[in-house]
N, C-alpha and C positions, 0 to 999 in steps of 0.2 A: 533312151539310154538304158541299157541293162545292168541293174546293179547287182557286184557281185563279191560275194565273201568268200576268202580263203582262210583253212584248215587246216593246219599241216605240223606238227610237231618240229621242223628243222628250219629255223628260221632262213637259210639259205633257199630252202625250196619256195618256201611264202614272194622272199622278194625276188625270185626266178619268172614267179607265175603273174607275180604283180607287174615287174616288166614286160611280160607277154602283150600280160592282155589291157596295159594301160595305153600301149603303140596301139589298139584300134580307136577310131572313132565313137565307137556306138558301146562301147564298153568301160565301167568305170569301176575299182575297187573299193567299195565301201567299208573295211575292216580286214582284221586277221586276227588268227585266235592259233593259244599254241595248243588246243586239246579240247574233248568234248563238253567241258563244262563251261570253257572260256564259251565256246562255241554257240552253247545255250544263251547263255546269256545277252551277249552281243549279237547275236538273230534277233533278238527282241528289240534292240533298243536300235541298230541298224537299217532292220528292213529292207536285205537284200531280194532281187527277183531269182539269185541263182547261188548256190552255193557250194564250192568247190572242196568235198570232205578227204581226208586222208583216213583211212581203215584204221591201220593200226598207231594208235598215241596213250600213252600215261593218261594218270586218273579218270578216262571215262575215253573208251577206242569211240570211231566211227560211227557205227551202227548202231547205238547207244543213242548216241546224241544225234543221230540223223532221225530216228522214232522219235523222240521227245520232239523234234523240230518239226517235225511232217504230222505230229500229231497234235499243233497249234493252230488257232485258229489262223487265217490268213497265210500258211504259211510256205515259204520259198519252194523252188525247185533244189531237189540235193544229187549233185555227181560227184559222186564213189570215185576215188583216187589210188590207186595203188600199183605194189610191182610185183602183186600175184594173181594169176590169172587161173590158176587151176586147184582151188580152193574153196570152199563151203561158203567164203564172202559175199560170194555170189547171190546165191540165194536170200543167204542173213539181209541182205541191202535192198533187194527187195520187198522183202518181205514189212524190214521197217520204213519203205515209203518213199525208196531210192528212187527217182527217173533218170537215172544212168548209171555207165560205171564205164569208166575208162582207163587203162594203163597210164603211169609214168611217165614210160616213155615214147608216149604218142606224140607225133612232130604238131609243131605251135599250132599250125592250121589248121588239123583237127578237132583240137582243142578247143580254141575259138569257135569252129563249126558247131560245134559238140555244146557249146554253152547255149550259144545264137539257137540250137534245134530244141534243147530244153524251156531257155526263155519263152518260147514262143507254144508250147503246151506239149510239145511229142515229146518222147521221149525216146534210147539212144543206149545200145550195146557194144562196145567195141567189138569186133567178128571172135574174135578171138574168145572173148570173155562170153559171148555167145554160146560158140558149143560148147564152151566148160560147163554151163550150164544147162543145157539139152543131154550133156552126156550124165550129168550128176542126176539128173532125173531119172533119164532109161537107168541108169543101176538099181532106183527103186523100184519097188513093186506096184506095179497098176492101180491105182487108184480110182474110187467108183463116183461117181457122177454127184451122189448126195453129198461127197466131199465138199463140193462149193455149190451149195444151195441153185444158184444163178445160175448157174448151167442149162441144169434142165431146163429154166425157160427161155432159154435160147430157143429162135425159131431156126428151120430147115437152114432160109437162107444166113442168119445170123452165123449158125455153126459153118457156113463156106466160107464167109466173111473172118469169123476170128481165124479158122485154121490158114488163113494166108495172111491173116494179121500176123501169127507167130510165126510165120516162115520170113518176117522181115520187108513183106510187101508193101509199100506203099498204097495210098487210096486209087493213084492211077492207076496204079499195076494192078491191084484187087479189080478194079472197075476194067480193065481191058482183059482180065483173064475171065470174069464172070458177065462180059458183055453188059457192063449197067454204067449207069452216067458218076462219073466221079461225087456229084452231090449226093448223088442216093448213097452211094458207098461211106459218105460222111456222115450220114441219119444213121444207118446199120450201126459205123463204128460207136456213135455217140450211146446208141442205145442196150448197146451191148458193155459199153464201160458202165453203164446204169445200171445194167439186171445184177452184174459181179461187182460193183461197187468198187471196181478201180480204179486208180487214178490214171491210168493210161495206157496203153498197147501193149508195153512190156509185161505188167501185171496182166493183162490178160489175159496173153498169150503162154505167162508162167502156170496161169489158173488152169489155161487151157491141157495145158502139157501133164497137170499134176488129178487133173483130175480123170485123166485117160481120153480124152475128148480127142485129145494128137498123143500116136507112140513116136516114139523118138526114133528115126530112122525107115519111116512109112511117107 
């Protein structure tokens, strides 16, 4: 059973998503909080596996209280909720320890999808929220390798490895484009979230993008 908290300042949207995802099986709502402080707090004492954040709320936004939660021990998976998509959120939610980020108005099945791929250790960019994100990079200036320490010891095949991490490929895909068995592709990916110290694909593939390792549009 995947336990899961929702975030959301509008109480209509809370019991919208608790209907969703109470109709699965394998899904159950452990709490609701109407802002990032409620949010801290009831993480703790809850102990959800997934937690459903909304960006912008009174007394303490999103991204806020998604760092304080991702930076506990033990602590949950958090998907970014919102209805902007071409915005700096992006990044910020990352950055404080997001493994997703998904629009509003993504239909129920997604959604659920989108929990069920987090719960289970991957993590998950809406397409869209995607290139907002690749684009907000290429606008900056290139960035050099000693930017994220890890990098550089990325070996030959590591660096083939991440840069189709960040293009969204899958371990089969990586492993049928690079001709190697799916479980080696799983050693590569594990050991390359170990050198950059992230907590999963996306972060690596942002580290990868900011540190010039991938230009945006190559």
């Amino acid at each position: 059973m995947i336990r899961v908290m929702i975030v959301d300042d509008q109480a209509m949207v809370r019991t919208g998503f608790r209907m969703i995802l109470e109709a699965e099986a394998d899904l159950t709502v452990v709490g609701e909080a109407a802002d990032g402080r409620e949010a801290i707090e009831l993480a703790e004492r809850a102990r959800p596996d997934v937690v459903l954040m909304d960006v912008r709320m009174p007394r303490m936004d999103g991204i806020e209280a998604c760092s304080a939660i991702c930076g506990a021990a033990g602590a949950p998976r958090v998907m970014m909720l919102t209805t902007f998509d071409l915005d700096d959120h992006v990044h910020a939610a990352l950055r404080a320890g997001a493994s997703g980020f998904l629009l509003k108005d993504a239909p129920p099945e997604q959604l659920i999808d989108a929990i069920r791929v987090i719960a289970a250790g991957d993590a998950l960019l809406a397409p869209a929220v995607t290139q907002a994100l690749i684009d907000e990079i290429a606008r900056r200036p290139v960035g050099q390798p000693e930017a994220f320490p890890g990098i550089s010891d990325l070996t030959d095949r590591e660096r083939e490895v991440i840069t189709l991490m960040a293009r969204g490929l899958n371990n089969a895909e990586i492993a049928s484009q690079l001709y190697l068995g799916e479980a080696t592709v799983k050693t590569h990916v594990g050991r390359i979230l170990a050198k950059l110290g992230a907590r999963d694909r996306v972060q690596a593939g942002v580290a990868a993008y900011e540190s010039g390792l991938i230009v945006p549009g190559t």
